[in-house]
mmCIF file as gemmi writes it, N, C-alpha and C atoms, coordinates in Angstrom:
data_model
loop_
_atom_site.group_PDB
_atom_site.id
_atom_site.type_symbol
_atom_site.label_atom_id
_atom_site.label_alt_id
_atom_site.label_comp_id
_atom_site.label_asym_id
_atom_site.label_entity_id
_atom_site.label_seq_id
_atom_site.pdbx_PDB_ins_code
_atom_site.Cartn_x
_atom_site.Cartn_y
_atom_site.Cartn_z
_atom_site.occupancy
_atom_site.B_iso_or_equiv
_atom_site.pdbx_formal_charge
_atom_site.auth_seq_id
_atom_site.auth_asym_id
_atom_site.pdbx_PDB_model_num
ATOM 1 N N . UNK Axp A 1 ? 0.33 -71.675 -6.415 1 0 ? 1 A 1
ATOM 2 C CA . UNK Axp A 1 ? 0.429 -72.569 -7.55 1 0 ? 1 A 1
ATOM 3 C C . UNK Axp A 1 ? 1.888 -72.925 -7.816 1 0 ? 1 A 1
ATOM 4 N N . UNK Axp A 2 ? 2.937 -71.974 -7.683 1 0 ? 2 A 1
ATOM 5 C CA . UNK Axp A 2 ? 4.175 -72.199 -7.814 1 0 ? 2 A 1
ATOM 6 C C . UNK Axp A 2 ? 4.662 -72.969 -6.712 1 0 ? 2 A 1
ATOM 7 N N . UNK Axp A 3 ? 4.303 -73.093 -5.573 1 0 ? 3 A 1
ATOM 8 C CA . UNK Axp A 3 ? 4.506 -73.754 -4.426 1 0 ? 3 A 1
ATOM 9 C C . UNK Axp A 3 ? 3.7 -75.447 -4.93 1 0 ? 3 A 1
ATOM 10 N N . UNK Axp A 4 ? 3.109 -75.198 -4.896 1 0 ? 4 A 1
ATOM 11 C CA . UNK Axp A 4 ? 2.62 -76.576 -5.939 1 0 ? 4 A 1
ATOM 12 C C . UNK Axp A 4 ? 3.189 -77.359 -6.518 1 0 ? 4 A 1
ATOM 13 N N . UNK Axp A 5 ? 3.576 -76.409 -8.146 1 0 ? 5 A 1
ATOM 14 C CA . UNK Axp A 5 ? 4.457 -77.236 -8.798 1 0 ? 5 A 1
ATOM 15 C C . UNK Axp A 5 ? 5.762 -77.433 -8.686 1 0 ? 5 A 1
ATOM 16 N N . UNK Axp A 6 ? 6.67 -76.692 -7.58 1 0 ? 6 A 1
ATOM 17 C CA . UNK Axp A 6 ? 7.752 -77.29 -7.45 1 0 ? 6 A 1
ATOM 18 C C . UNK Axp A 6 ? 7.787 -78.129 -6.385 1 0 ? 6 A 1
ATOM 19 N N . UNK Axp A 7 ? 6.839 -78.361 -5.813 1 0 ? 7 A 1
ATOM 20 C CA . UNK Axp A 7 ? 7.195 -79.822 -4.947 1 0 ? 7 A 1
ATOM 21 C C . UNK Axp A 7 ? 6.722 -80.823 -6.195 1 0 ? 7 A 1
ATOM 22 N N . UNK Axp A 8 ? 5.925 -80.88 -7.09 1 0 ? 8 A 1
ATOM 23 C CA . UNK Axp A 8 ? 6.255 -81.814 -7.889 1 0 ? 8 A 1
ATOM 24 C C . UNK Axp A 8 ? 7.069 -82.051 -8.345 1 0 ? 8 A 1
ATOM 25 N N . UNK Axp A 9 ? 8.005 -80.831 -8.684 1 0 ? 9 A 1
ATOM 26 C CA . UNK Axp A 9 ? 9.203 -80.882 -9.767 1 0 ? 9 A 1
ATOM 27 C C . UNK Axp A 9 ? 10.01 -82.221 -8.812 1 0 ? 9 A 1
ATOM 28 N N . UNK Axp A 10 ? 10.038 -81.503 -7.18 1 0 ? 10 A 1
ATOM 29 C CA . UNK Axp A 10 ? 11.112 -82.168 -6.573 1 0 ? 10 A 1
ATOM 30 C C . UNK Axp A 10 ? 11.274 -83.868 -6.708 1 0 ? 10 A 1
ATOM 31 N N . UNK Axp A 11 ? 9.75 -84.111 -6.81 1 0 ? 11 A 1
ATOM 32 C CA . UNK Axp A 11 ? 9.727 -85.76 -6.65 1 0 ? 11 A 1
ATOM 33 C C . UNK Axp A 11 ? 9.751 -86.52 -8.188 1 0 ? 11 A 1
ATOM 34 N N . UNK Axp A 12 ? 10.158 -85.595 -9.598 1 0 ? 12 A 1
ATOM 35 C CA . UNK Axp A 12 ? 9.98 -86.214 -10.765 1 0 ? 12 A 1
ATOM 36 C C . UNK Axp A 12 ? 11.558 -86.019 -11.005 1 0 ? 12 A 1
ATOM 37 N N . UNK Axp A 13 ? 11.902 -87.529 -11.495 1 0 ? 13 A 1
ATOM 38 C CA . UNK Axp A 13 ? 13.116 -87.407 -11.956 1 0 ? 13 A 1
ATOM 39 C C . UNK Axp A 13 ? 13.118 -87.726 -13.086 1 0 ? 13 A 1
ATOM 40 N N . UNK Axp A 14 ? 12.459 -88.517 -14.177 1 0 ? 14 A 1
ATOM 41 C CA . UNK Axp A 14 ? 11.699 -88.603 -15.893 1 0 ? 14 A 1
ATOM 42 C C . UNK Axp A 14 ? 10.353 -88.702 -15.381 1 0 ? 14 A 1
ATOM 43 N N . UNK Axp A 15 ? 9.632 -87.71 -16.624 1 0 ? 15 A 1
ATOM 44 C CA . UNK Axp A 15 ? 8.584 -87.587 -16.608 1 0 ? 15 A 1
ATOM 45 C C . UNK Axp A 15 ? 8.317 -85.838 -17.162 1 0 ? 15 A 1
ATOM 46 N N . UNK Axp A 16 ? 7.13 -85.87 -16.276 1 0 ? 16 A 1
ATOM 47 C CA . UNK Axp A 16 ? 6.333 -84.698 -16.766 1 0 ? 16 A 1
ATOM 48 C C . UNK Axp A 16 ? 5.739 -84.115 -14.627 1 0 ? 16 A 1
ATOM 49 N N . UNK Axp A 17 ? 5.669 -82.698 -15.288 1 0 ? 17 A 1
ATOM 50 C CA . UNK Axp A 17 ? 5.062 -81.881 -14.409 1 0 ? 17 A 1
ATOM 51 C C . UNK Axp A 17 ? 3.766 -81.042 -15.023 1 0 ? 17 A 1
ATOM 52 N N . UNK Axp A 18 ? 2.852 -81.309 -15.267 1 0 ? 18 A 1
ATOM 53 C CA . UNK Axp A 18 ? 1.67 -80.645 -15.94 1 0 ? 18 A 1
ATOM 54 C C . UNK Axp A 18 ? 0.722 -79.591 -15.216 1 0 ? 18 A 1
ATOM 55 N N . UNK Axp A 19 ? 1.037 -78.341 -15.741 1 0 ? 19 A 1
ATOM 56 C CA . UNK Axp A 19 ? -0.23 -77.63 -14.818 1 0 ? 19 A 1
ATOM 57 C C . UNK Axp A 19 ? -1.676 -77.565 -15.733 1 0 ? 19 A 1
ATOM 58 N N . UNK Axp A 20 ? -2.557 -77.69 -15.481 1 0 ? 20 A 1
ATOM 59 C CA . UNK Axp A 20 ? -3.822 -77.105 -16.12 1 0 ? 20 A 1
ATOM 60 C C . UNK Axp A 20 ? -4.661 -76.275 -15.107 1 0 ? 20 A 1
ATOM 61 N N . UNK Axp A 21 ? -5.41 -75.302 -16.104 1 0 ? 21 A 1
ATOM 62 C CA . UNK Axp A 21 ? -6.655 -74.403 -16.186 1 0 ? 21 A 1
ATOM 63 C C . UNK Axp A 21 ? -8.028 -74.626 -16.216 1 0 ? 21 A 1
ATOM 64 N N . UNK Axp A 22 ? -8.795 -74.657 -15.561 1 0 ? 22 A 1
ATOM 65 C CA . UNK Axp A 22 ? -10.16 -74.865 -16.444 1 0 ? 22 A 1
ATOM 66 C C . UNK Axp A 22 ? -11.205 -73.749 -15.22 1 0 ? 22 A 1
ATOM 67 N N . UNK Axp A 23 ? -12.114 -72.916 -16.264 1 0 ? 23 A 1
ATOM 68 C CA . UNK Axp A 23 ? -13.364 -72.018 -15.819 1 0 ? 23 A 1
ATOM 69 C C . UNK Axp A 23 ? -14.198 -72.79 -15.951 1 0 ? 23 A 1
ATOM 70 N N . UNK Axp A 24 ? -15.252 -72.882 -14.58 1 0 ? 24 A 1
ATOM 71 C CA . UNK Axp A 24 ? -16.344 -73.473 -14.53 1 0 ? 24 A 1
ATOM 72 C C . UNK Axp A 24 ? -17.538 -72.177 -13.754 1 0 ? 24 A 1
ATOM 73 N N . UNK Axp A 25 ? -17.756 -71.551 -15.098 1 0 ? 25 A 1
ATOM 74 C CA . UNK Axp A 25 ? -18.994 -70.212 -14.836 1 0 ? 25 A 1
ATOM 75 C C . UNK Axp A 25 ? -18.148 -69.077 -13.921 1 0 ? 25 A 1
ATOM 76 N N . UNK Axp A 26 ? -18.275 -69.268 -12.259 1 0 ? 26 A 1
ATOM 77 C CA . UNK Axp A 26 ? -17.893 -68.274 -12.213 1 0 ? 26 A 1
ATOM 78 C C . UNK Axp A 26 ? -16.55 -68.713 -11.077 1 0 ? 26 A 1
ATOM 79 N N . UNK Axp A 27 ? -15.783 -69.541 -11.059 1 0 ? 27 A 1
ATOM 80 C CA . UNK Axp A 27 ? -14.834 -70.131 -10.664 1 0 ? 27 A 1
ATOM 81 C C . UNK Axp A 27 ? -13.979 -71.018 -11.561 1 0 ? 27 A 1
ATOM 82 N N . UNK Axp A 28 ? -12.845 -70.581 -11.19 1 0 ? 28 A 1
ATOM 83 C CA . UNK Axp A 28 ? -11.185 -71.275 -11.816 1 0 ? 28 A 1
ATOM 84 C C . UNK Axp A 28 ? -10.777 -72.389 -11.442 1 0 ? 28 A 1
ATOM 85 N N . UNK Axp A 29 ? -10.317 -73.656 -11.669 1 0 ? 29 A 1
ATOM 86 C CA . UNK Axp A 29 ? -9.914 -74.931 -11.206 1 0 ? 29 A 1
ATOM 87 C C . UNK Axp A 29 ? -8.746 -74.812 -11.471 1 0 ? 29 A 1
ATOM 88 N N . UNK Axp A 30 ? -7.485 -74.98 -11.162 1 0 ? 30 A 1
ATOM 89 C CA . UNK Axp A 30 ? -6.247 -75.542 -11.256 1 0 ? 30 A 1
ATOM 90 C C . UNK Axp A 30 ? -5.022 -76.818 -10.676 1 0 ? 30 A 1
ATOM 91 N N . UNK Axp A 31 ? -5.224 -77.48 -11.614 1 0 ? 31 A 1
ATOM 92 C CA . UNK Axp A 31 ? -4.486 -78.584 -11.227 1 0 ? 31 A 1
ATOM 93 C C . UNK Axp A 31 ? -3.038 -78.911 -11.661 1 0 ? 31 A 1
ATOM 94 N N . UNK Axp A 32 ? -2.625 -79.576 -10.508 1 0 ? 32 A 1
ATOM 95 C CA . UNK Axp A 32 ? -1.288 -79.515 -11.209 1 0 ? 32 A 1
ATOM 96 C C . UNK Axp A 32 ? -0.779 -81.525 -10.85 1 0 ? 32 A 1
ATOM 97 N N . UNK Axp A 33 ? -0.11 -81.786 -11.855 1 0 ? 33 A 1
ATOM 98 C CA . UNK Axp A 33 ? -0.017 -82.936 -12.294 1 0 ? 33 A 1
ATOM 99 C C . UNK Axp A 33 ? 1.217 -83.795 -12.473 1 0 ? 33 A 1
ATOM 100 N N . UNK Axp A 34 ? 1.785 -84.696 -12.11 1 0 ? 34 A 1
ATOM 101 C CA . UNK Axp A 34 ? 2.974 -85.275 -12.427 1 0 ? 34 A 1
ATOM 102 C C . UNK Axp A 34 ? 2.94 -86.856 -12.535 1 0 ? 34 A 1
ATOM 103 N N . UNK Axp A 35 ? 4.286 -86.828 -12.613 1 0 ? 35 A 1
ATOM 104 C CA . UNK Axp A 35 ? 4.368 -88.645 -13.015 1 0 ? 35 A 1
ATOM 105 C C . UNK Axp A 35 ? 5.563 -88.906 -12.729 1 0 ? 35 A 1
ATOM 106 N N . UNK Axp A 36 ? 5.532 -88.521 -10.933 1 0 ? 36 A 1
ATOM 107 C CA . UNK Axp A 36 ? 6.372 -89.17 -9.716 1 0 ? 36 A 1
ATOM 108 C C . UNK Axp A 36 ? 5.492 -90.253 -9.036 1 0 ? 36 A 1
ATOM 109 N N . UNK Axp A 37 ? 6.188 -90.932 -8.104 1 0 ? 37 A 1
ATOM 110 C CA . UNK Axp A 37 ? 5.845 -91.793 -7.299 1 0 ? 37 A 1
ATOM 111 C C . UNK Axp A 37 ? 4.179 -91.888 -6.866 1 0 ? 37 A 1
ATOM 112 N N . UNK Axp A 38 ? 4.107 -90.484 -6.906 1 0 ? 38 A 1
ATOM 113 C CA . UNK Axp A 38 ? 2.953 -90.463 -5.888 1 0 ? 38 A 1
ATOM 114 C C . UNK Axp A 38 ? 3.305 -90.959 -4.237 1 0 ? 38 A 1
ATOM 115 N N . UNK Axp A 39 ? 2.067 -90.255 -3.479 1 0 ? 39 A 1
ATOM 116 C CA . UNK Axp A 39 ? 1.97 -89.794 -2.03 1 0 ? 39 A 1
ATOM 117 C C . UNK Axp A 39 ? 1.718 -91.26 -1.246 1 0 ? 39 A 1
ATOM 118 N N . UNK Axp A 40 ? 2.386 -91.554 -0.296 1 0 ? 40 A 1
ATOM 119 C CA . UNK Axp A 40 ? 2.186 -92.47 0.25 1 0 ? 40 A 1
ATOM 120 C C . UNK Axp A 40 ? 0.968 -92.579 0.703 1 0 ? 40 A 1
ATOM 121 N N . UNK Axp A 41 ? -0.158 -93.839 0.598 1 0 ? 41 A 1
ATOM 122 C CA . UNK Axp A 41 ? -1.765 -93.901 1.724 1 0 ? 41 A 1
ATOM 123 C C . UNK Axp A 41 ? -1.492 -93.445 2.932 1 0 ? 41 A 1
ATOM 124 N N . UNK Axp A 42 ? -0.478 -93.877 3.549 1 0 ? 42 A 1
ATOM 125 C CA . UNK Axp A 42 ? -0.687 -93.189 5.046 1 0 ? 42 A 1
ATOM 126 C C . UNK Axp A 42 ? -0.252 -91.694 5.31 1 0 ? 42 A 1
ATOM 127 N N . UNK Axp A 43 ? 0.23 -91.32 4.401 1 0 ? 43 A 1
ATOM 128 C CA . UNK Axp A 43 ? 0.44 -89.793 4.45 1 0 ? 43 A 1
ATOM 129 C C . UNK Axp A 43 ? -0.365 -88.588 3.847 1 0 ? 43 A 1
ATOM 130 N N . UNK Axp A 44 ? -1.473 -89.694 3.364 1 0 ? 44 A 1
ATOM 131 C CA . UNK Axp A 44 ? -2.511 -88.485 2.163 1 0 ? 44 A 1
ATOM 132 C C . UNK Axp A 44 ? -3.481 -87.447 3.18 1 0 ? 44 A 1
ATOM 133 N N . UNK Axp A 45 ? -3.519 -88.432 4.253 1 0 ? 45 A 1
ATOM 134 C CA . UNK Axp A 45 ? -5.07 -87.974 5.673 1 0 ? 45 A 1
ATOM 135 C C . UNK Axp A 45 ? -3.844 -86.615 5.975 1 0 ? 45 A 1
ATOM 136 N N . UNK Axp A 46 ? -2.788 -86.222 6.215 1 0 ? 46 A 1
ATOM 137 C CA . UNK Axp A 46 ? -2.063 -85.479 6.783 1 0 ? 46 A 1
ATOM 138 C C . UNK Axp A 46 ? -1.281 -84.338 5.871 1 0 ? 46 A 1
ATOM 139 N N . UNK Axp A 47 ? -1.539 -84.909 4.578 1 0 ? 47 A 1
ATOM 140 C CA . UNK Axp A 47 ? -0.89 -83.717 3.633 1 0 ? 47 A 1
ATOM 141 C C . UNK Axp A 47 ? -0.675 -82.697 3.89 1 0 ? 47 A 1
ATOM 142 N N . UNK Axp A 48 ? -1.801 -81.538 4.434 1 0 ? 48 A 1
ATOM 143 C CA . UNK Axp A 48 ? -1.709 -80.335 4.56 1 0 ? 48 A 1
ATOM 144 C C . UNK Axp A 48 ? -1.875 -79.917 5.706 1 0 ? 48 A 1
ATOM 145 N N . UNK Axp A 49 ? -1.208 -80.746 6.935 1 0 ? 49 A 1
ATOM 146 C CA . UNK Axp A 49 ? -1.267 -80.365 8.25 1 0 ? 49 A 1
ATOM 147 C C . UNK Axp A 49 ? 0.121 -79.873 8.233 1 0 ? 49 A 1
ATOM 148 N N . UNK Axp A 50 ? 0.651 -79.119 9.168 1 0 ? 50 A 1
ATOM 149 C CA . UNK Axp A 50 ? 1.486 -78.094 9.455 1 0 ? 50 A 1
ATOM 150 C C . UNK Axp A 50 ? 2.936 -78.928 10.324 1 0 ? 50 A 1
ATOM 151 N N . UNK Axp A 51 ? 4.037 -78.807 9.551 1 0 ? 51 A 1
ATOM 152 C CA . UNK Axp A 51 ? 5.01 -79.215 10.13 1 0 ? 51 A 1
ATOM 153 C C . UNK Axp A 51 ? 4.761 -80.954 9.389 1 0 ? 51 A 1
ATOM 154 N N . UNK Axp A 52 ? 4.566 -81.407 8.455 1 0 ? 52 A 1
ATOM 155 C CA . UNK Axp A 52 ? 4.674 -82.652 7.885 1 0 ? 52 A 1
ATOM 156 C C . UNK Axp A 52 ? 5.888 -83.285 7.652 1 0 ? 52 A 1
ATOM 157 N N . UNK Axp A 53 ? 6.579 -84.503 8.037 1 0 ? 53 A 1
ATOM 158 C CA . UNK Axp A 53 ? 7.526 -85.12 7.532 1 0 ? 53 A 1
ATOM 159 C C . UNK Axp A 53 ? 7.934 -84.771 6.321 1 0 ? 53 A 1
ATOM 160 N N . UNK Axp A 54 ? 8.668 -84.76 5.677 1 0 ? 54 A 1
ATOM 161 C CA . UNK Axp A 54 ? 8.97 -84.375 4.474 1 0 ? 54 A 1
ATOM 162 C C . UNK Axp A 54 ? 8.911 -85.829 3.732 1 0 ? 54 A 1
ATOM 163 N N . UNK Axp A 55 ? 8.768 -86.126 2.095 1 0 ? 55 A 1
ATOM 164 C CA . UNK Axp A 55 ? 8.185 -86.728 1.575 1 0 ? 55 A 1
ATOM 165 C C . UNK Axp A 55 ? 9.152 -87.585 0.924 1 0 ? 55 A 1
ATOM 166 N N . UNK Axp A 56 ? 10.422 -86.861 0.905 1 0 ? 56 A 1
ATOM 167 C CA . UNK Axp A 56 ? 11.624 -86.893 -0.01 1 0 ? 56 A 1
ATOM 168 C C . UNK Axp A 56 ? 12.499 -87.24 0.922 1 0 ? 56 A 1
ATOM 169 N N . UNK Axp A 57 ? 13.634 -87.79 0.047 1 0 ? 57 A 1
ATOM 170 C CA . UNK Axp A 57 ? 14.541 -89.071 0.865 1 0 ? 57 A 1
ATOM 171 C C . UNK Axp A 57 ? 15.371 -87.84 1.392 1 0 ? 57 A 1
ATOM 172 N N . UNK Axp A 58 ? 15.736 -87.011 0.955 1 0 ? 58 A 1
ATOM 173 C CA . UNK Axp A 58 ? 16.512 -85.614 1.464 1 0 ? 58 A 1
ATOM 174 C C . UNK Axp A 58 ? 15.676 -84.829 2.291 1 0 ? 58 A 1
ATOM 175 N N . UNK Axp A 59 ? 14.874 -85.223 2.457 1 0 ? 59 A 1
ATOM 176 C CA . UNK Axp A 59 ? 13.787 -84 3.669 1 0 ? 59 A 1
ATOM 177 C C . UNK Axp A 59 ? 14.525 -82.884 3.962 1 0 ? 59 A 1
ATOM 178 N N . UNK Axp A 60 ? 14.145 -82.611 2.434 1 0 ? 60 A 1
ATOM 179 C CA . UNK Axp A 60 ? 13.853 -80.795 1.926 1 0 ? 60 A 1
ATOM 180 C C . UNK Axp A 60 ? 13.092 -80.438 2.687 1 0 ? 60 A 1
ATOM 181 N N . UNK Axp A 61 ? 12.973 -78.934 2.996 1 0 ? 61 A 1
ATOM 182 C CA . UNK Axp A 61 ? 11.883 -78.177 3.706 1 0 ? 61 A 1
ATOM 183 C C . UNK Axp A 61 ? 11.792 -78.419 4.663 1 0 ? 61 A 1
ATOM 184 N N . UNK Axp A 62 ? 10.403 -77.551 5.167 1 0 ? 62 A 1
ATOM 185 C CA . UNK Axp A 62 ? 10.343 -77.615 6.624 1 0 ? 62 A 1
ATOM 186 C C . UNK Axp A 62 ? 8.836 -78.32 7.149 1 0 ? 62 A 1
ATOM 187 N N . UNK Axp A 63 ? 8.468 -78.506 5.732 1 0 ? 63 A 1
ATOM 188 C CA . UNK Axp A 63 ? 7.045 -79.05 6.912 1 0 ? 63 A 1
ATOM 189 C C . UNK Axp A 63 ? 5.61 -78.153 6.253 1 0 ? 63 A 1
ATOM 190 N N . UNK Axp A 64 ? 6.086 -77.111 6.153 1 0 ? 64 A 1
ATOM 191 C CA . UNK Axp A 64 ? 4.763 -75.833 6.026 1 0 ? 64 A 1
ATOM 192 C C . UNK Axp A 64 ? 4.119 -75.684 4.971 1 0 ? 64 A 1
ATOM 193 N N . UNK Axp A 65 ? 5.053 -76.091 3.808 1 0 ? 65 A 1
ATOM 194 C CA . UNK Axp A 65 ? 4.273 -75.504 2.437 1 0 ? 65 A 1
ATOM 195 C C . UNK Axp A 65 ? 3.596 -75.975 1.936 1 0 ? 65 A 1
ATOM 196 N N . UNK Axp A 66 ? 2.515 -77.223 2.064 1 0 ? 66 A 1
ATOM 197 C CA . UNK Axp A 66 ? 0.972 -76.91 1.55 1 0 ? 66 A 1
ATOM 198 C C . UNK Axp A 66 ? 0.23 -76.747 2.709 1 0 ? 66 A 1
ATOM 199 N N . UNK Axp A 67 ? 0.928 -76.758 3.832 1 0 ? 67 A 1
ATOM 200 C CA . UNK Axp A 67 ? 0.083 -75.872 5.201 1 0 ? 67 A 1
ATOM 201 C C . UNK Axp A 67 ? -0.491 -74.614 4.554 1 0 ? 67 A 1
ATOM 202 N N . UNK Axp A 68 ? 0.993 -73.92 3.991 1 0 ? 68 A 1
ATOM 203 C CA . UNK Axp A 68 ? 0.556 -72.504 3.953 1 0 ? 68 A 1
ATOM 204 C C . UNK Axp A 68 ? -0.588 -71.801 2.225 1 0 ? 68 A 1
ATOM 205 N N . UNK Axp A 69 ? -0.236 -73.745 1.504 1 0 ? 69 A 1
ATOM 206 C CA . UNK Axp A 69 ? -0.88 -73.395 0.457 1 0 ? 69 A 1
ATOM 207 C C . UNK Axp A 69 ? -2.466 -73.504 0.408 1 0 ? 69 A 1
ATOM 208 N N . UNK Axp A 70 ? -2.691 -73.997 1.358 1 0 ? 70 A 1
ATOM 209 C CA . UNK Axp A 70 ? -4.198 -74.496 2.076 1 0 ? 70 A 1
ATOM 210 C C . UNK Axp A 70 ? -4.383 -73.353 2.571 1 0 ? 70 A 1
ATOM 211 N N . UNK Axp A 71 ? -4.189 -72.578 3.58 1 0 ? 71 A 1
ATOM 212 C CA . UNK Axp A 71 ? -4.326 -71.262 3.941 1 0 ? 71 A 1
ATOM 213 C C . UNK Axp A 71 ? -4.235 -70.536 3.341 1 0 ? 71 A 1
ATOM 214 N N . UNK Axp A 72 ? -3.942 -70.253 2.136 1 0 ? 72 A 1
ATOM 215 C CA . UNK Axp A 72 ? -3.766 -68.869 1.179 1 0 ? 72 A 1
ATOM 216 C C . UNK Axp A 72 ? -5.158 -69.536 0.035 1 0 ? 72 A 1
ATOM 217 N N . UNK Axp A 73 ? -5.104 -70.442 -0.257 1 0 ? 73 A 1
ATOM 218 C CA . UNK Axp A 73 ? -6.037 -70.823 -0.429 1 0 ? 73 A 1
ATOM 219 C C . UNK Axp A 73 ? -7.921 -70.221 -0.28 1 0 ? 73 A 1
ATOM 220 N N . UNK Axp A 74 ? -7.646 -71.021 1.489 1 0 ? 74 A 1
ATOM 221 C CA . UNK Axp A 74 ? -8.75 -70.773 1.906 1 0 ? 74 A 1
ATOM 222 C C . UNK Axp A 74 ? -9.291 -69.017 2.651 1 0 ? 74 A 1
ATOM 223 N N . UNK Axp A 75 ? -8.419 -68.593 2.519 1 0 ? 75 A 1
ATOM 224 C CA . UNK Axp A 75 ? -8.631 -67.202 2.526 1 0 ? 75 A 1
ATOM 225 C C . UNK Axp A 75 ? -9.263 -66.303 1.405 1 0 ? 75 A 1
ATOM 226 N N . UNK Axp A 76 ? -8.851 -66.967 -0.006 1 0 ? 76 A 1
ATOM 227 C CA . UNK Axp A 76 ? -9.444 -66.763 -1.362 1 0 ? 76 A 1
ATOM 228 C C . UNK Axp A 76 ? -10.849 -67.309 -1.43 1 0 ? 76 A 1
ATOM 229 N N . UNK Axp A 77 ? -11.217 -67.96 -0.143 1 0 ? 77 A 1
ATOM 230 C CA . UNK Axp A 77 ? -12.907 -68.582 -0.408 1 0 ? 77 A 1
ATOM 231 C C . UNK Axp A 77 ? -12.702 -69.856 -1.552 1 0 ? 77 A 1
ATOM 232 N N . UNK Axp A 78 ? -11.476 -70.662 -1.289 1 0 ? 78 A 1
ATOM 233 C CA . UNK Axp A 78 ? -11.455 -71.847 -2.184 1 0 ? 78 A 1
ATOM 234 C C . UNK Axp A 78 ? -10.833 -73.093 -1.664 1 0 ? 78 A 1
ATOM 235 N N . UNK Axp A 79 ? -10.463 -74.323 -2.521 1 0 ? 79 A 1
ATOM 236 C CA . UNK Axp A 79 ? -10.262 -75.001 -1.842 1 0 ? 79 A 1
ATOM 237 C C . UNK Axp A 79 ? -8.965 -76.096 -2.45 1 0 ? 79 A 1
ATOM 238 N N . UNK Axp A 80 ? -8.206 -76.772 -1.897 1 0 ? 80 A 1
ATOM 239 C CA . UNK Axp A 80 ? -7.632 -77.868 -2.172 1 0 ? 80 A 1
ATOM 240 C C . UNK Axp A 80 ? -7.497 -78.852 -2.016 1 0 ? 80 A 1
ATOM 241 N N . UNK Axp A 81 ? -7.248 -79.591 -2.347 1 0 ? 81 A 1
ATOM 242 C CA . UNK Axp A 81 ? -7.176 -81.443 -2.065 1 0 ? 81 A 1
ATOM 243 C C . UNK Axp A 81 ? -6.482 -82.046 -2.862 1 0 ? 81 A 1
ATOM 244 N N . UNK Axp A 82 ? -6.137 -83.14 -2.491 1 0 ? 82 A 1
ATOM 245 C CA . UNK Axp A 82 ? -5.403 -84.167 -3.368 1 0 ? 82 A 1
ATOM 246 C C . UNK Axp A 82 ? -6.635 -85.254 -4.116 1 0 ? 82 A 1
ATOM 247 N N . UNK Axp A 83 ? -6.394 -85.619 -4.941 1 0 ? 83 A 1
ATOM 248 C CA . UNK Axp A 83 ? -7.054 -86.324 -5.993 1 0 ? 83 A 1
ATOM 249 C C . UNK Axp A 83 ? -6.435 -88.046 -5.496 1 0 ? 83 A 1
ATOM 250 N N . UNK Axp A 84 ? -7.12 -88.797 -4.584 1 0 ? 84 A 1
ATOM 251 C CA . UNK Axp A 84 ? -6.806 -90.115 -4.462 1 0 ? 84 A 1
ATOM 252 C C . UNK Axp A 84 ? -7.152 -90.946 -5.051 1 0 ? 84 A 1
ATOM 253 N N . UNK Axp A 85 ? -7.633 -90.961 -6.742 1 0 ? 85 A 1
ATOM 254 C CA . UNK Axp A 85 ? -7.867 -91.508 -7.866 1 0 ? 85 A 1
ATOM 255 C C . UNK Axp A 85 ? -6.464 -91.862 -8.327 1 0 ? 85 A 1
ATOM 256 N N . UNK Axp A 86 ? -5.425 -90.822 -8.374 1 0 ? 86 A 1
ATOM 257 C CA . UNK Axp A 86 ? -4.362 -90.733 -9.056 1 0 ? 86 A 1
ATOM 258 C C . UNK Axp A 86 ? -3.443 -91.726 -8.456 1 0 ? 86 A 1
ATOM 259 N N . UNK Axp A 87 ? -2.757 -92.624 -9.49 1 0 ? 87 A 1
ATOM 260 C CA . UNK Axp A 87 ? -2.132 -94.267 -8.963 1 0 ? 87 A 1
ATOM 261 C C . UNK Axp A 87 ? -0.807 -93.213 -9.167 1 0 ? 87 A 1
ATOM 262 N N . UNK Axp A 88 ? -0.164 -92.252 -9.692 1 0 ? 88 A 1
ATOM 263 C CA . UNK Axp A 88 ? 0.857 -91.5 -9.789 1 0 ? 88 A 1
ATOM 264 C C . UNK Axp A 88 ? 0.878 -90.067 -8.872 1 0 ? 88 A 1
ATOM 265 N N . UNK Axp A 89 ? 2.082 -89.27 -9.155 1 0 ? 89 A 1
ATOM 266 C CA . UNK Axp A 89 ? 1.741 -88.417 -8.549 1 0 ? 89 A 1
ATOM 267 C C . UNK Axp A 89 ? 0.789 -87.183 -8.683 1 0 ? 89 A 1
């Protein structure tokens, strides 16, 4: 989750970074939320493949970290995705 929200932090320069909570019976939802640019269309199919271009005009990082947030993830028996509703980030 912290891996999460600081790649949002990275891409908001005014704005907001929002995390939320929500229990649904016997599972946790967490989303996390901003009001950067948002993800390019041609880069959404590839988000969480391993070794990704970096997103940011400074190509921070290395590539891995929602690789590895998808995998820690799915080891917990859960899941992630990006929300392609969202016209922001």
């Amino acid at each position: 989750l912290l891996n999460l929200a600081s790649n949002s932090i990275k891409f908001v320069q005014r704005g907001y970074v929002r995390l939320r909570v929500c229990t649904h019976f016997n599972s946790v939802e967490f989303f996390v939320e901003d009001s950067g640019p948002g993800i390019p269309e041609e880069k959404r199919s590839k988000l969480f493949s391993r070794f990704q271009e970096s997103l940011d005009s400074l190509n921070q990082g290395t590539g891995i970290g929602l690789s590895l947030c998808q995998i820690l993830v799915t080891l917990m028996d859960g899941d992630i995705k990006l929300d392609n509703s969202f016209e922001s980030g």
